[in-house]
N, C-alpha and C positions, 0 to 999 in steps of 0.2 A: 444242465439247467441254467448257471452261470450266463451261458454262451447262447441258449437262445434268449433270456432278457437281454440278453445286448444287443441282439440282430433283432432284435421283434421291431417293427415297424408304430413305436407308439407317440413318436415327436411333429408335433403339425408341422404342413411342408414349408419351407423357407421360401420367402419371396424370390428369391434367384430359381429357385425349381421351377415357382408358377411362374414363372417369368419364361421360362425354357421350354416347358409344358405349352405355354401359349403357343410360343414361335413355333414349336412342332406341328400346332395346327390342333394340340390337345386342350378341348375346352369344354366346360358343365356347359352344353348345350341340352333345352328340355324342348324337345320336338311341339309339345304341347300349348306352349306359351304362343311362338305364332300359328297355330292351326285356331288357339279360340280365339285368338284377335282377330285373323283374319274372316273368322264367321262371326263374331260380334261387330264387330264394325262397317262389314259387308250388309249384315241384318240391319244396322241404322241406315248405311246410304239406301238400301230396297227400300224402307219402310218409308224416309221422307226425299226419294228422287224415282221411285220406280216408277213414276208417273212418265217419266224422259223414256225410260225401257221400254216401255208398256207402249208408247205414241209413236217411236220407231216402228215398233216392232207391226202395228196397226197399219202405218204408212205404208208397210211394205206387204202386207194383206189385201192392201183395198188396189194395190197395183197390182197387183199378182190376180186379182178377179177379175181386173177391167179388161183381161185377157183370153175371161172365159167366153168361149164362142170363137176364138179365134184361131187362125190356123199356127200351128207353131212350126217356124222351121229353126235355120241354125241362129240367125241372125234375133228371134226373139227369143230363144233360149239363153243365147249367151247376155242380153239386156236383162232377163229376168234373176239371173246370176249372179251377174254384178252387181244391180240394183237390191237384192237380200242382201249379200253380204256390205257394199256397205253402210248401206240401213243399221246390218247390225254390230259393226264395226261401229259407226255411230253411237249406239245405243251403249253399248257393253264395253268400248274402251277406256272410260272413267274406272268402272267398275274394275278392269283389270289394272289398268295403273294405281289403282287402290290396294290390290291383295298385292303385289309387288311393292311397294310402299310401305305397308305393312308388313311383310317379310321381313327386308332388311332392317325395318325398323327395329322389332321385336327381337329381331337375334344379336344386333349389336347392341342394344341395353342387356341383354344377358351377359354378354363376354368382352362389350368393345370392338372397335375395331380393328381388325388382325390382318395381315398378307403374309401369306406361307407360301415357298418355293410348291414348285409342281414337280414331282416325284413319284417317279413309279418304283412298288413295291413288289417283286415276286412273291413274296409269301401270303401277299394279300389272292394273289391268282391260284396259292395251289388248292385243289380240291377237300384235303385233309384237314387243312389250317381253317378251309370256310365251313366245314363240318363242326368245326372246332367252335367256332363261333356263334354258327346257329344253335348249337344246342350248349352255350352257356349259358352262365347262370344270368346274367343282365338280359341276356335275350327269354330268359325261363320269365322273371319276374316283369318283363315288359307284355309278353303274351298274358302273363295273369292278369295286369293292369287293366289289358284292352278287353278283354273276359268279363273283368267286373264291371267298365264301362259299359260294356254292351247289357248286361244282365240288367245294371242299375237304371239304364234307359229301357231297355225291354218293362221291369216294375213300372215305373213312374206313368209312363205310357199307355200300361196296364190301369195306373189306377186313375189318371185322368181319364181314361176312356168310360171308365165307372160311372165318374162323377158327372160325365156329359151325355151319359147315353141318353136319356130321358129328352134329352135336347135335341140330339140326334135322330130318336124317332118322331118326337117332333115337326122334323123340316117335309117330313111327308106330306103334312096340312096346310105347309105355305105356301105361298106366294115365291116367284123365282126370284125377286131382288133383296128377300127375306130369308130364302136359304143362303142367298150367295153372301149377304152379310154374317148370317151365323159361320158356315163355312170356314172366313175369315178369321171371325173371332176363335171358332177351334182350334185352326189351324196356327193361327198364334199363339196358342195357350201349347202346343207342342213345341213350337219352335222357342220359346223364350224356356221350358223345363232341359228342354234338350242343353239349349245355351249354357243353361245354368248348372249342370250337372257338367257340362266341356270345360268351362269354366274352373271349376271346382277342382276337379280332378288336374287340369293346368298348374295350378297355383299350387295343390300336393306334389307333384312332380317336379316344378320348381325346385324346392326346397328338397325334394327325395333324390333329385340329379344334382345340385350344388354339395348337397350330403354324401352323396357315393361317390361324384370329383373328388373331393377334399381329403375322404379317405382312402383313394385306391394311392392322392401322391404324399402322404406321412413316410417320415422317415424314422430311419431307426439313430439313435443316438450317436455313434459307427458312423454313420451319412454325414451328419450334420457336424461332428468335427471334421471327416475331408472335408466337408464342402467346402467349411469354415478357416481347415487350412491352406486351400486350393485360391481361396479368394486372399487374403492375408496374408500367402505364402510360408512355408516352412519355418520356425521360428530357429533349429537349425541352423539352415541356410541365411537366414535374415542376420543371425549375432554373426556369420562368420563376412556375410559382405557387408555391416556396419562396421565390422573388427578393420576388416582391411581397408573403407575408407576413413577411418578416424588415423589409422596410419598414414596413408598419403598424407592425409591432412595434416598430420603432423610432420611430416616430411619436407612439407611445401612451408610451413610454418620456422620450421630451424633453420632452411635455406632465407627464409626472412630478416630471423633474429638474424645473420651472419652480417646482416646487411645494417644493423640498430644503432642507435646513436649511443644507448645508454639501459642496463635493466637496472631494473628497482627494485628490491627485494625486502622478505620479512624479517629474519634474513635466512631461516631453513625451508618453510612452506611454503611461501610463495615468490613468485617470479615473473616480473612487466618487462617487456621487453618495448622503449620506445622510439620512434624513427622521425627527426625531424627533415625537411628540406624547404630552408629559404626561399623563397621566390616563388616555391611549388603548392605549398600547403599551410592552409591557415595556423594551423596549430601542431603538434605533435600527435603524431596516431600509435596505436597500441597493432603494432607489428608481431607480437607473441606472448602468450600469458600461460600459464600452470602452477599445479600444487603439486608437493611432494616431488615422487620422482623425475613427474615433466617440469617441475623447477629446478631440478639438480641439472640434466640433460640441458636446458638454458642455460643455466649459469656456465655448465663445460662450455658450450659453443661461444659464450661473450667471452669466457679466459682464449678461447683459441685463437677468438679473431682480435682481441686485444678490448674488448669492448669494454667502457668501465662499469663498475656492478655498483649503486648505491643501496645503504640499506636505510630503508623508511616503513620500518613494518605498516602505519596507520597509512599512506599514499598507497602501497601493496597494495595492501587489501583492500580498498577503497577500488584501485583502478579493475584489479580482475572482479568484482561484482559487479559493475555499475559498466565496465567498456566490454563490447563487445573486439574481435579481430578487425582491424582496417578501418575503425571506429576513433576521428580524433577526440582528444583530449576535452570536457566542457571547461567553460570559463570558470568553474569554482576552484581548477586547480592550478588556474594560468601561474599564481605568484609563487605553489609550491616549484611549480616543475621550472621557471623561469631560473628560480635560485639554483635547482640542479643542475641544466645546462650552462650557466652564467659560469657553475662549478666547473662542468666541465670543460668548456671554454679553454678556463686558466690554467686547467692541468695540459690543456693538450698545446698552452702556450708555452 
């Protein structure tokens, strides 16, 4: 029981996942979002430009009659051809650089924009695997979906046709420029319920596909520390090559000290080890510092190379907090450390 709470998948996924998930090409896309944009917005240019459609499409009627009577062979065949299509090419190419438009539009507010390598997958080709797939569950509950869309269109449609029938036997006793305006208004009393239930069912889906994204990439607890040590790296690994560069460092530090004009000391904890050169450097720089053991291991290397040790427990301590390594001296301490070398000076006279 233990052992499945710890593998159970209950931790949302970690930005690095969705980040991976994207580049895979894996994304909450809802098929839904641009199909009702692209008929809702498609419904506004009809409604205030279908007049452009509509006048094409006339032009290229009233020329296609002014032929009637006449002989047709290949040469007015092929004039009557070209002249439809691009009548309607004219007419209908706003309209398609509209749904294209709105395509891309509508899918990269869902997810952004992505470029995924192009890859072919055999298991996407085998027969079994697409077995597999059509009869899963996401394909179960997306058939439901469309089911209930259609039913709930099928009602609605049902019950407007209720409400207008009376309307409808009506157009019997009209006038033709009386039916074709009622017509109109029916037919738009269809098409904006329809809208609105594509609509509707869009925006549940939405929110029903960013819902089943989110959960199919949860991790389980188990995931998200690798992940967490994958990025981070091994804490292991991490203490043992901070171990081994604190040594070189200190390595490269003693070969330093070898080289010190003078260490300072507390006179058991700590250890300044500093390096002046005339001509070279404004002031004295701190060449090597430690506490405890790394100030014992200093003070051996200044006995070996003859180096003198002074003890100033308060300058100590002072320089290893305040100096960092290769860090000179500030002027607060020019008249202590003066009188030290002034010191040492006389001894090495």
């Amino acid at each position: 029981m233990a052992d499945e709470d710890k593998d159970s998948k209950t931790e949302e996924a970690s930005a690095k996942k969705i980040e991976d998930s994207k580049a895979e090409g894996n994304v909450p896309k809802s098929a839904e979002v641009p199909g009702a944009a692209i008929l809702f917005f498609s419904s506004i240019y009809l409604l205030f430009f279908a007049g452009n459609v509509f006048d094409g499409m006339r032009k290229m009627m009233i020329y296609t009659y002014s032929y009637i009577g006449s002989e047709i062979d290949g040469t007015v065949l092929y004039d009557l051809t070209s002249r439809a299509v691009s009548e309607l090419l004219y007419a209908l190419t706003p309209l398609f650089i509209l749904v294209l438009l709105l395509a891309v539009v509508f899918n990269v507010i869902q997810f952004g924009f992505i470029m995924t390598p192009l890859t072919i997958k055999l298991e996407k080709i085998n027969p079994i695997s697409g077995l597999k797939n059509i009869f899963s569950l996401k394909k179960l509950l997306e058939a439901l979906k469309l089911m209930a869309k259609l039913i709930i269109i099928f009602i609605v449609m049902v019950v407007i046709l209720l409400l207008v029938w009376d309307d409808i036997i009506a157009m019997m006793d009209m006038g033709l420029y009386a039916t074709l305006e009622l017509i109109i208004a029916l037919t738009s009393y269809f098409i904006i319920a329809i809208l609105l239930i594509i609509i509707i069912f869009a925006i549940i889906d939405f929110f029903f596909t960013r819902h089943y994204y989110f959960d199919g990439l949860k991790m389980s607890k188990q995931e998200l520390k690798d992940e967490h040590k994958g990025m981070e790296g091994d804490p292991i690994v991490k203490n043992r090559i901070r171990s081994i560069q604190m040594k070189m460092s200190r390595q490269r530090m003693m070969k330093d000290v070898a080289d010190a004009d003078v260490v300072i000391t507390n006179p058991t904890h700590y250890a300044v080890a500093l390096q002046y050169k005339q001509g070279e450097q404004s002031a004295p720089k701190v060449v090597g510092k430690g506490i405890d053991y790394l100030a014992i291991k200093i003070k051996d290397v200044a006995r070996e190379n003859k180096i003198p040790i002074i003890e100033n427990p308060a300058l100590a301590r002072a320089l290893h907090d305040q100096l960092e390594l290769e860090q000179e001296v500030p002027e607060e301490f020019y008249a202590t450390i003066a009188e030290i070398f002034t010191y040492i000076y006389e001894l090495n006279k």
